[in-house]
C-alpha positions in Angstrom: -9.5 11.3 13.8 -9.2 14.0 16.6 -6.4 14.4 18.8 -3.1 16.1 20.1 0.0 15.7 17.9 3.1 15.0 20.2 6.5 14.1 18.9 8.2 10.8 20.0 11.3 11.7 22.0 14.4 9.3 22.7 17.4 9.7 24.8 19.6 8.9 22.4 18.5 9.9 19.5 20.1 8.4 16.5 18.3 11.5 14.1 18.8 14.4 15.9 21.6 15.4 13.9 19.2 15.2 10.9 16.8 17.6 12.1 14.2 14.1 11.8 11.6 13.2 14.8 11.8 9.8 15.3 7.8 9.9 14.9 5.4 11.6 15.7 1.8 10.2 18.1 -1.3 11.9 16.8 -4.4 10.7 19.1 -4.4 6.7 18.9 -2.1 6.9 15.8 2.0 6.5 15.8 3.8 7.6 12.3 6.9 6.9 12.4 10.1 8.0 10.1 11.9 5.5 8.4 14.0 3.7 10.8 17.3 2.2 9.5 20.2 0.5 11.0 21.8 3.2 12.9 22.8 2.7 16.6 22.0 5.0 19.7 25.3 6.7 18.9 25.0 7.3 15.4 26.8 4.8 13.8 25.7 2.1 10.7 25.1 -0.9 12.6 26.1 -4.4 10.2 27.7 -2.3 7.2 27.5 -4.8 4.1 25.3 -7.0 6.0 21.6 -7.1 5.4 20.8 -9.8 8.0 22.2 -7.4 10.6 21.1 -4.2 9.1 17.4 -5.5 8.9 17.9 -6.6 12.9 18.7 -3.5 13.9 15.8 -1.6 11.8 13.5 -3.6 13.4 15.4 -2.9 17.4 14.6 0.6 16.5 11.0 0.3 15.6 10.4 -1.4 18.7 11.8 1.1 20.6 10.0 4.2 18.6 7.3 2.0 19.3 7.6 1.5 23.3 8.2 5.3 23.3 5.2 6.0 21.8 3.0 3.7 23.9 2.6 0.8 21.1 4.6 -2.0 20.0 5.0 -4.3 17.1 1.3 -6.2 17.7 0.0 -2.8 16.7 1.1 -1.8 13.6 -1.2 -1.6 10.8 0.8 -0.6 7.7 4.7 -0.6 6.5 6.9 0.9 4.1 9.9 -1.3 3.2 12.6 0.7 1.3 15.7 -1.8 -0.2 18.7 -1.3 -2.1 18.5 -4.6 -3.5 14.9 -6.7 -4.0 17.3 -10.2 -4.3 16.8 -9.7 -0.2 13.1 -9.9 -0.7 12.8 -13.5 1.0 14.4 -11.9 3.8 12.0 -8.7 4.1 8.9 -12.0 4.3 10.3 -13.9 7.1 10.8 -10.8 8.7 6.8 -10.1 8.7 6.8 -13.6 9.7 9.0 -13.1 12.8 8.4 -9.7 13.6 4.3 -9.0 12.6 1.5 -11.4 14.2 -1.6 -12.0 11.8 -3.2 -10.3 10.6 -0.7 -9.0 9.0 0.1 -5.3 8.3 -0.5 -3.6 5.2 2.7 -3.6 3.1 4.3 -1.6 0.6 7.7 -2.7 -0.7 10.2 -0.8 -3.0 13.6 -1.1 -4.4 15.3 2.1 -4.4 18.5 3.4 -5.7 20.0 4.4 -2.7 19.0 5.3 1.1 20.1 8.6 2.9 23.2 7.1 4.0 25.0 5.2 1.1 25.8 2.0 3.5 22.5 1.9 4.2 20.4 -1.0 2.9 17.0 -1.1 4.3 15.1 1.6 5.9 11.5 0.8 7.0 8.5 3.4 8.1 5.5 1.8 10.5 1.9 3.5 11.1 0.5 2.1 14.2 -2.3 2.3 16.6 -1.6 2.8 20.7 
């Protein structure tokens, strides 16, 4: 693989604070950091909820993604991180929804916590442009 590496910017950005790019475009690849359910100003988006929480990971893949070039269609491998694996069901009709076959390489873990305790999902993509 040759190629530039250029971060992906956002107005906006929900990680700033964190010193975290959002991702990071090398040639025809996208890597990007795990996304969770924070909002454009910072704030946990659907606190308790993981319905919501998963919604709003996946709003701000998409827009990592359009930043970067690529979008949803494109992604070739995911890293699901979960607080709880009894929402596991939820993480497959997600792929379902979200992902169009084939279907993107998939690693899925339960951990004990996330970087923000009301955190319950955080998700990382690799995609191509």
């Amino acid at each position: 693989m040759t190629g530039k590496a250029t971060p992906i910017a956002l107005e906006n950005d929900p990680l700033e604070p964190y010193f975290i790019a959002p991702g990071w475009r090398v040639g025809d690849l996208v890597f990007l950091s795990g996304q969770a359910s924070i909002g454009e100003d910072g704030s946990i988006v659907g606190e308790g909820d993981f319905d919501a929480q998963l919604a709003q990971t996946f709003a701000n893949i998409e827009r990592v993604l359009t930043a970067a070039g690529s979008d949803l269609s494109k992604v070739v491998k995911v890293v699901i991180y979960m607080t709880d694996m009894t929402h596991f069901p939820k993480i497959v009709e997600a792929r379902k929804r979200y992902f169009v076959s084939p279907y993107p390489a998939d690693t899925t873990l339960e951990v004990k916590g996330l970087a923000l305790p009301e955190l319950m999902v955080e998700i990382e993509v690799t995609a191509t442009v």
